[in-house]
DSSP file (Angstrom, degrees, kcal/mol; ACC not computed):
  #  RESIDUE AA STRUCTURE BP1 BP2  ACC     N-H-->O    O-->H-N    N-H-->O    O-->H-N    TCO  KAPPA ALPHA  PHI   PSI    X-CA   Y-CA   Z-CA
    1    1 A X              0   0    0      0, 0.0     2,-0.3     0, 0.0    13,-0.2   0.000 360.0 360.0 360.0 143.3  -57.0  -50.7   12.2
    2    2 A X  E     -A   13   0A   0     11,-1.3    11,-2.5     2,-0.0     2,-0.6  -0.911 360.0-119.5-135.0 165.1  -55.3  -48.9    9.3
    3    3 A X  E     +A   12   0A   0     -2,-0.3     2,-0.3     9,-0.2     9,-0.3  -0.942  33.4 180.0-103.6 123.8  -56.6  -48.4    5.4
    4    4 A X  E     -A   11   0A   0      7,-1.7     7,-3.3    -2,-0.6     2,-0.8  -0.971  16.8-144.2-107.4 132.0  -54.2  -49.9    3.0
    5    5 A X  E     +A   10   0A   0     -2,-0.3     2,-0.3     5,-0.2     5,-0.2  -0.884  25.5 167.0-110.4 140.2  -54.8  -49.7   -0.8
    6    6 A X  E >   -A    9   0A   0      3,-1.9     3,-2.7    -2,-0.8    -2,-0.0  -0.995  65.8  -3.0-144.1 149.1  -53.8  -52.5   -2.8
    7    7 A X  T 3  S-     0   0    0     -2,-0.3     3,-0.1     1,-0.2    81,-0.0   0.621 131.2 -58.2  34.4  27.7  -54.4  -53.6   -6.3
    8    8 A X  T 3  S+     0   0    0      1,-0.5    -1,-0.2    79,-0.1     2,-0.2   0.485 118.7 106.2  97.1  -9.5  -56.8  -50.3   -6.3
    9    9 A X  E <   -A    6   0A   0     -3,-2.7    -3,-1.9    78,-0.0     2,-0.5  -0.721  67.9-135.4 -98.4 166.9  -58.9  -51.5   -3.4
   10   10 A X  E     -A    5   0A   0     -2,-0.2    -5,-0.2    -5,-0.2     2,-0.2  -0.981  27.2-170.6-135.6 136.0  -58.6  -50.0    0.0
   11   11 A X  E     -A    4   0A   0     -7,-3.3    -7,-1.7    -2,-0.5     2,-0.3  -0.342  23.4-133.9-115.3 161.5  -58.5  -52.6    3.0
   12   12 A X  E     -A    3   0A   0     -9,-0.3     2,-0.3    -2,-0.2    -9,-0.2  -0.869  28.6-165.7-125.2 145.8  -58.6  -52.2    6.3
   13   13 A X  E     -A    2   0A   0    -11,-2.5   -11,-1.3    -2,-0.3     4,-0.1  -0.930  23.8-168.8-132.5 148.5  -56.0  -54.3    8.0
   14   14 A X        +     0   0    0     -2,-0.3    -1,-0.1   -13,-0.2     3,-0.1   0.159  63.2  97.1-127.7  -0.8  -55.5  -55.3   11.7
   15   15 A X  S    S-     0   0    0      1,-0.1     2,-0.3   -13,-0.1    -2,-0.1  -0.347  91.7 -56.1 -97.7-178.5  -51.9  -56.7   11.3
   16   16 A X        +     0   0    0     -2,-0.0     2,-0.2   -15,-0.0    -1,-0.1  -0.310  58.0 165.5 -89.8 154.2  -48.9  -54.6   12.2
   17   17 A X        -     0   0    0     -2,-0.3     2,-0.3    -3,-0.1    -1,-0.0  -0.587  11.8-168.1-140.2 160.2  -48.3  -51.1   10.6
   18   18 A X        -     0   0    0     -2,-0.2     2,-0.4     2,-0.0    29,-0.1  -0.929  16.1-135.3-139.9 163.3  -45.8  -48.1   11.7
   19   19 A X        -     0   0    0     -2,-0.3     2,-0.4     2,-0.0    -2,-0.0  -0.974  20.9-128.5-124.8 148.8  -45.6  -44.5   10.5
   20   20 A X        -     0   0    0     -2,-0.4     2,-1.8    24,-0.0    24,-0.0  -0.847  20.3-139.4-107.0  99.7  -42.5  -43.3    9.8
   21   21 A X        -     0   0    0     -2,-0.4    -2,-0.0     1,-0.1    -1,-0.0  -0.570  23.6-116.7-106.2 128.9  -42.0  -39.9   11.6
   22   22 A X        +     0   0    0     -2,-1.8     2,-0.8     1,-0.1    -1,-0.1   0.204  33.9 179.2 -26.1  97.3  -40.1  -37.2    9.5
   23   23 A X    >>  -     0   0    0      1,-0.1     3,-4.0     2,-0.0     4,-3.3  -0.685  14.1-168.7-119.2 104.1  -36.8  -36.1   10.8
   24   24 A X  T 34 S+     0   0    0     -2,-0.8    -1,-0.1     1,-0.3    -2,-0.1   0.530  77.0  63.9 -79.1   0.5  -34.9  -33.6    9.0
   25   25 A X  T 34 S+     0   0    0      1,-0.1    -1,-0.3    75,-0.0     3,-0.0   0.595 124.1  22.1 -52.2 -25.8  -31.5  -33.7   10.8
   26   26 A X  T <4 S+     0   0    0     -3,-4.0    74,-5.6     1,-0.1     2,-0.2   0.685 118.0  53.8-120.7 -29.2  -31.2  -36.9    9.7
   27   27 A X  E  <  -B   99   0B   0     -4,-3.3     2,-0.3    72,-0.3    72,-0.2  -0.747  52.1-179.7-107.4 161.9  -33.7  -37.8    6.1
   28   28 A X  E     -B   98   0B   0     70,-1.5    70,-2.9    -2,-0.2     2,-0.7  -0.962  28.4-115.6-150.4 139.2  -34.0  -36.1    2.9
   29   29 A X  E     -B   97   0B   0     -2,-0.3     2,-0.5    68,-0.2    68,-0.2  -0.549  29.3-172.0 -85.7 130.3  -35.7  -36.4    0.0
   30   30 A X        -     0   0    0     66,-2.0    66,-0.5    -2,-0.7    64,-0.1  -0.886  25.9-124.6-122.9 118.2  -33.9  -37.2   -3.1
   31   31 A X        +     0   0    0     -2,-0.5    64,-0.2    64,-0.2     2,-0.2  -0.184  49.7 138.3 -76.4 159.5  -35.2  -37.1   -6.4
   32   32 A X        -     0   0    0     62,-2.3    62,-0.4     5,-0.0     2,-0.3  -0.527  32.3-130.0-157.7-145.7  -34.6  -40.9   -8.4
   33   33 A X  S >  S+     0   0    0     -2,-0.2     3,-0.6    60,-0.1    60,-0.1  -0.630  77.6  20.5 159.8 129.1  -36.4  -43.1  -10.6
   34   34 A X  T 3  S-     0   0    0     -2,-0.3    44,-0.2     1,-0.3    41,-0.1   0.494 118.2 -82.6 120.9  33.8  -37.2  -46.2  -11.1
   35   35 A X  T 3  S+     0   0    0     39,-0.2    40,-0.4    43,-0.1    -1,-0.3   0.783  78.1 158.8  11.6  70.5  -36.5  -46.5   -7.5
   36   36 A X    <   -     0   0    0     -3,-0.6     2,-0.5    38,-0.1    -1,-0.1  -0.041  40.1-126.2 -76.3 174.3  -33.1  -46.8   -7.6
   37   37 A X        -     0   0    0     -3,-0.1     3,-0.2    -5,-0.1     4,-0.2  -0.799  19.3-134.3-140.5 122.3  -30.7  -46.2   -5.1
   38   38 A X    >   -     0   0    0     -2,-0.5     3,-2.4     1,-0.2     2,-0.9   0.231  43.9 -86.8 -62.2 152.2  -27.6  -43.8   -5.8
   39   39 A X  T 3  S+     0   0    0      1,-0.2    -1,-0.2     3,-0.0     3,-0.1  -0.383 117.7  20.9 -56.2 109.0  -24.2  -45.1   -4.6
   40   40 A X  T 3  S+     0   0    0     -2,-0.9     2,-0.5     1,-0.3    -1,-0.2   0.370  94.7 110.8 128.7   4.3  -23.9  -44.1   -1.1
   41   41 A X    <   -     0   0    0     -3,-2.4     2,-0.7    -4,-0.2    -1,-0.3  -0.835  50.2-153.4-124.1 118.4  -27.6  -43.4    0.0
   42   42 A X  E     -C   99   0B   0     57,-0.6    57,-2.2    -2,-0.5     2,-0.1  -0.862  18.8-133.1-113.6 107.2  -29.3  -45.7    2.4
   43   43 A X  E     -C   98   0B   0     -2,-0.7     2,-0.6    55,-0.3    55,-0.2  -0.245  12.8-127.6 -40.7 120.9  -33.1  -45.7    1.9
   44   44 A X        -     0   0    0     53,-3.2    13,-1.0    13,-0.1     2,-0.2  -0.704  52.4-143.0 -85.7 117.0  -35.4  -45.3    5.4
   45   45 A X  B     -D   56   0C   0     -2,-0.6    11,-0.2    11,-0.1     2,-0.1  -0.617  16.2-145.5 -91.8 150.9  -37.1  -48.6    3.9
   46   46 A X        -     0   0    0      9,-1.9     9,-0.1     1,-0.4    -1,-0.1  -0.303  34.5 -58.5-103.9-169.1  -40.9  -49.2    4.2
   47   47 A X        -     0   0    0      7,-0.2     8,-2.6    -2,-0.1    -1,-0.4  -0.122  55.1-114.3 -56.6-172.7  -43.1  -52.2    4.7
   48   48 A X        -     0   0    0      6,-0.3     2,-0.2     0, 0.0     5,-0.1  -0.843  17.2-134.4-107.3 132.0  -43.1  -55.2    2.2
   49   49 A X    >   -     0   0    0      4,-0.4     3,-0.7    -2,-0.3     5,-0.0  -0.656  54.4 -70.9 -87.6 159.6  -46.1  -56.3   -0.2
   50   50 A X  T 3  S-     0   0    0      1,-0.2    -1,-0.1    -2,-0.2     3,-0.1  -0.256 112.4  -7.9 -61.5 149.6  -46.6  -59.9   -0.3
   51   51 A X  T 3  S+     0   0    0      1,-0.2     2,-0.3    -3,-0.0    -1,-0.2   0.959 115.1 101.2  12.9  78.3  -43.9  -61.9   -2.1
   52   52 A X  S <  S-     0   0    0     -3,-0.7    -3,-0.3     3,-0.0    -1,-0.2  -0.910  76.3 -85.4-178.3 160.5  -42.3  -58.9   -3.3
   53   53 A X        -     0   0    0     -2,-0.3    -4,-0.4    -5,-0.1    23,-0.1  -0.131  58.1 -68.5 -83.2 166.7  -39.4  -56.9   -2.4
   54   54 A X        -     0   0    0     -6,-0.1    -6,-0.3     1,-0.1    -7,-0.2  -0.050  47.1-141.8 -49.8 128.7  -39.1  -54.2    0.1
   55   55 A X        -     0   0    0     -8,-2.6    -9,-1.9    -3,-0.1     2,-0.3  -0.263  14.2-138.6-104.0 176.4  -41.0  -50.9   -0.8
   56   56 A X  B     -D   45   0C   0     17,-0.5    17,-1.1   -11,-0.2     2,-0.8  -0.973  30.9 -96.8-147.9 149.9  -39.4  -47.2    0.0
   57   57 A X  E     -E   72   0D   0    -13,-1.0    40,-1.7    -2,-0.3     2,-0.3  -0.442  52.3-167.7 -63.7  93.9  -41.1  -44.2    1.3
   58   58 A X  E     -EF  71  96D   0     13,-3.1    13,-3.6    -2,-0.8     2,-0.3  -0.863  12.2-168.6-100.4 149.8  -42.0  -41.8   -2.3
   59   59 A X  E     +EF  70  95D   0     36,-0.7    36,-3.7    -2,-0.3     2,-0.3  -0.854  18.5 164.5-119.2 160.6  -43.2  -38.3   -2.5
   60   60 A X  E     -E   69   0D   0      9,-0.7     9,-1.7    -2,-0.3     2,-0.4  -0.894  39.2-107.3-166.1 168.6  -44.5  -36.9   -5.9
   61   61 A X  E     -E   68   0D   0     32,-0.5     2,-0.4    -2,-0.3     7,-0.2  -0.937  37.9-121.5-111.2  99.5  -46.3  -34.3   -7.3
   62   62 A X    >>  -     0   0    0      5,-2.1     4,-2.6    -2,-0.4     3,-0.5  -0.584  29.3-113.2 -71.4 136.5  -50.0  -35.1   -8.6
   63   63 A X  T 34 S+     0   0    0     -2,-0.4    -1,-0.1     1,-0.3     4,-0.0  -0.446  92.6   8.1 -21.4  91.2  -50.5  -34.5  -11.8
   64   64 A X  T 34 S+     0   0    0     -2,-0.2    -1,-0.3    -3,-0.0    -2,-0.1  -0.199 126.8  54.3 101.5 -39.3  -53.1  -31.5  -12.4
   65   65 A X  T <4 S-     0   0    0     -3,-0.5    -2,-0.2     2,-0.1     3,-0.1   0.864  89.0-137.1-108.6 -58.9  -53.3  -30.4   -9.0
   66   66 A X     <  +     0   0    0     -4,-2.6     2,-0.3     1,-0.3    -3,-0.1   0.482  49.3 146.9 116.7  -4.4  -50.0  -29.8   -7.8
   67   67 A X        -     0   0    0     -5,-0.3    -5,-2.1    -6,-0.0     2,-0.6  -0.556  44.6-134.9 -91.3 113.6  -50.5  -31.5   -4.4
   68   68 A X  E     +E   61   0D   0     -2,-0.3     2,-0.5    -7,-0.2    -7,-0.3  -0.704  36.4 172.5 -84.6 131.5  -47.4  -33.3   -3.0
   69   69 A X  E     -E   60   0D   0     -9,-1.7    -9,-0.7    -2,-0.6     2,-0.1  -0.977  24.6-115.7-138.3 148.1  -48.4  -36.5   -1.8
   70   70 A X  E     +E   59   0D   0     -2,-0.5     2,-0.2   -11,-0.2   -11,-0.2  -0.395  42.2 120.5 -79.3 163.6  -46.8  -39.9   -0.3
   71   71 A X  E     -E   58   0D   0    -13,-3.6   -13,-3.1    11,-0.2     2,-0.3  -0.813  45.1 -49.3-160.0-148.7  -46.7  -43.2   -1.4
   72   72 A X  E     +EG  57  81D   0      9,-2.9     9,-0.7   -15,-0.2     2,-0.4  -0.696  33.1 174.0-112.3 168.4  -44.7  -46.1   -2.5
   73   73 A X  E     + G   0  80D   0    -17,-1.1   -17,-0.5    -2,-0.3     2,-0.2  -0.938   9.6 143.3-152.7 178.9  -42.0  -47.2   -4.6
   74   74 A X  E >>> - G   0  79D   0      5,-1.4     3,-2.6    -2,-0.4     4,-1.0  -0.582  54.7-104.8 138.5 157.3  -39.4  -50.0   -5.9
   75   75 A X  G >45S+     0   0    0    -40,-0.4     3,-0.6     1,-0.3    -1,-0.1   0.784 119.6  63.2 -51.1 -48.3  -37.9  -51.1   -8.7
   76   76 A X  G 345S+     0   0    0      1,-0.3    -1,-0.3    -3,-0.1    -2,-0.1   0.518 105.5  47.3 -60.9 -33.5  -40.2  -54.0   -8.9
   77   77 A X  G <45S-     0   0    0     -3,-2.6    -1,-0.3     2,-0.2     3,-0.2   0.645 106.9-130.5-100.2 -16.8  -43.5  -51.3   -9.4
   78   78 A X  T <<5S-     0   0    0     -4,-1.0     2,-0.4    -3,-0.6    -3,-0.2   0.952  85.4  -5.5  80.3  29.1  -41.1  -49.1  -12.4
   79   79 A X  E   <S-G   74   0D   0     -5,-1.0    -5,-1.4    11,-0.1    -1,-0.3  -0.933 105.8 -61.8 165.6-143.7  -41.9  -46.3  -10.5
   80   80 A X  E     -GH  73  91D   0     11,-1.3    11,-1.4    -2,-0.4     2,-0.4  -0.847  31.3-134.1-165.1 156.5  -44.2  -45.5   -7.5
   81   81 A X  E     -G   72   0D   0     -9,-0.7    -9,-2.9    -2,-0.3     2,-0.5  -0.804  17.7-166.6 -96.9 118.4  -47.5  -45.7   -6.8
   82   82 A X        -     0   0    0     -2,-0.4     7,-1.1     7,-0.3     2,-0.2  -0.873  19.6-136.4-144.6 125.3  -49.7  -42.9   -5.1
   83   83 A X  E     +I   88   0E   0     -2,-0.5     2,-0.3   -13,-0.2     5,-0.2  -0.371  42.0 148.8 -58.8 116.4  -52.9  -43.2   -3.8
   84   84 A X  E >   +I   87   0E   0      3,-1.1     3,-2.7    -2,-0.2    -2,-0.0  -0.764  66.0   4.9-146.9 148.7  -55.2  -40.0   -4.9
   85   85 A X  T 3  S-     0   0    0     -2,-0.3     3,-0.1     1,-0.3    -2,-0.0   0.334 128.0 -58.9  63.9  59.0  -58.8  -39.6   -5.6
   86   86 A X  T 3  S+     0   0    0      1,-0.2    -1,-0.3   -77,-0.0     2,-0.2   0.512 124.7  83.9  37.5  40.2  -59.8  -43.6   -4.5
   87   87 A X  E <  S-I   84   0E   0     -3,-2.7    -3,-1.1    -5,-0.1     2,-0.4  -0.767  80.9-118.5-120.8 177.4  -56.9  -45.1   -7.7
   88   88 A X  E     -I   83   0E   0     -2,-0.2     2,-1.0    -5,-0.2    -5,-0.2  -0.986  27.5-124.9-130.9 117.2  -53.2  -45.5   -7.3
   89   89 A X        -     0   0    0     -7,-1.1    -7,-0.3    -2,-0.4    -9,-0.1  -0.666   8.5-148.3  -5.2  14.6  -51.2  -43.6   -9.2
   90   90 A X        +     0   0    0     -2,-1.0     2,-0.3    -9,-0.1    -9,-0.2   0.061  33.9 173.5 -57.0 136.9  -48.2  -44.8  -11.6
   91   91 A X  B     -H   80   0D   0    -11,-1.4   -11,-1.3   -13,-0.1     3,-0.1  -0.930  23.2-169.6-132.7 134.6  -45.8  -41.7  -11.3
   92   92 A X  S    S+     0   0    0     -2,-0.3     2,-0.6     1,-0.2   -58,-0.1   0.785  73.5  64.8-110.6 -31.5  -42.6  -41.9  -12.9
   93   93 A X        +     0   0    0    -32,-0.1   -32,-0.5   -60,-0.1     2,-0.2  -0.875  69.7 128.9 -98.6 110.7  -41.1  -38.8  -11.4
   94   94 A X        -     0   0    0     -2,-0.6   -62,-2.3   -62,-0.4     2,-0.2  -0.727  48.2-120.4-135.3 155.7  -40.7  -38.9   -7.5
   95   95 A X  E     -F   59   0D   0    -36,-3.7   -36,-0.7    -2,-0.2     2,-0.3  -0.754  24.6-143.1-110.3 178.4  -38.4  -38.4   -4.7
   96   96 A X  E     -F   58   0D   0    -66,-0.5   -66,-2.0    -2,-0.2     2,-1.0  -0.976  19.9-107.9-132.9 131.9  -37.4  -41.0   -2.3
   97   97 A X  E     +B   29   0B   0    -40,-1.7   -53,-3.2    -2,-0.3     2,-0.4  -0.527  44.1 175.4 -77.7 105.8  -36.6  -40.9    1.8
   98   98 A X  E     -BC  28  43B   0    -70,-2.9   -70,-1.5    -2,-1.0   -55,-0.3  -0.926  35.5-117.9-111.7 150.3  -33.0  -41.3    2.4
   99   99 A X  E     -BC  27  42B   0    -57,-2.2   -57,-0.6    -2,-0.4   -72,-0.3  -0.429  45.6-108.8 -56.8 115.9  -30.9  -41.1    5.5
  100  100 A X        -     0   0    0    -74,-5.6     2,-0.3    -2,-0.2   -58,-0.2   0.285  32.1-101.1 -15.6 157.3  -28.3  -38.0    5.3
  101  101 A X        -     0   0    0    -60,-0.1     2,-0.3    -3,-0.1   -60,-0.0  -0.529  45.5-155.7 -80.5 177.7  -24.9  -38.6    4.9
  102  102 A X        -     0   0    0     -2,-0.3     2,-0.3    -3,-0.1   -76,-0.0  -0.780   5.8-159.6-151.9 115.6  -23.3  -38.1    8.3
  103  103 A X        -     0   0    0     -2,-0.3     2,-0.6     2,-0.0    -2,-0.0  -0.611   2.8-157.4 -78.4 134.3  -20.2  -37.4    8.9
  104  104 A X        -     0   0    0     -2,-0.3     2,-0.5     2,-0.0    -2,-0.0  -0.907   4.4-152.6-137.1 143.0  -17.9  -37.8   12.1
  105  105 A X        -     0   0    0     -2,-0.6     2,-0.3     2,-0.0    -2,-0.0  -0.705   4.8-156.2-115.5 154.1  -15.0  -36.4   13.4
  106  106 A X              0   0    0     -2,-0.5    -2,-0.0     1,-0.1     0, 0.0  -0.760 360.0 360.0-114.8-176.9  -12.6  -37.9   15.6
  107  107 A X              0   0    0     -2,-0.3    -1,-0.1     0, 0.0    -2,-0.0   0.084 360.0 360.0-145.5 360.0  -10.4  -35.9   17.8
């Protein structure tokens, strides 16, 4: 069982979930807006909400407190959404998880 919030309630869900775990040879957070996605940057993508398009991993900075916490994002939300103190959020300034560039040499 996992807690999801949606539309401002928080559900408990039995279908299938992952957590995403943080590796910093390879992701970075990059700050963006309106979750966009800069030319060249491929987003470590998250789940899907129902009929709506693919969400991405956001971190932000609550307001007042100072406390970085995750959530969600896409274009589709204007923003991202993070869950705090039993609401969700609207934040307009966020970072996003992207995979590094990576480079390779041939020999």
């Amino acid at each position: 069982m996992c807690p999801l919030r949606f539309e401002l309630i928080e559900n408990a869900t039995h279908d299938d979930y992952y957590l995403v775990s943080f590796n910093n040879a390879l992701m970075e957070w990059v700050r963006t807006a309106n979750a966009r996605v800069p030319y060249g940057k491929v987003p470590v993508g998250g789940a899907r909400e129902a009929h709506g398009p693919q969400l991405l991993h956001a971190l932000a900075v609550i307001p007042g407190i100072g406390v970085k916490m995750i959530g969600k994002a896409s274009e589709a939300l204007r923003g991202a959404r993070i869950p705090f103190g039993g609401v969700e959020l609207h934040v307009l300034e966020y970072e996003i998880l992207w995979l590094q560039s990576l480079s390779c040499e041939t020999r």
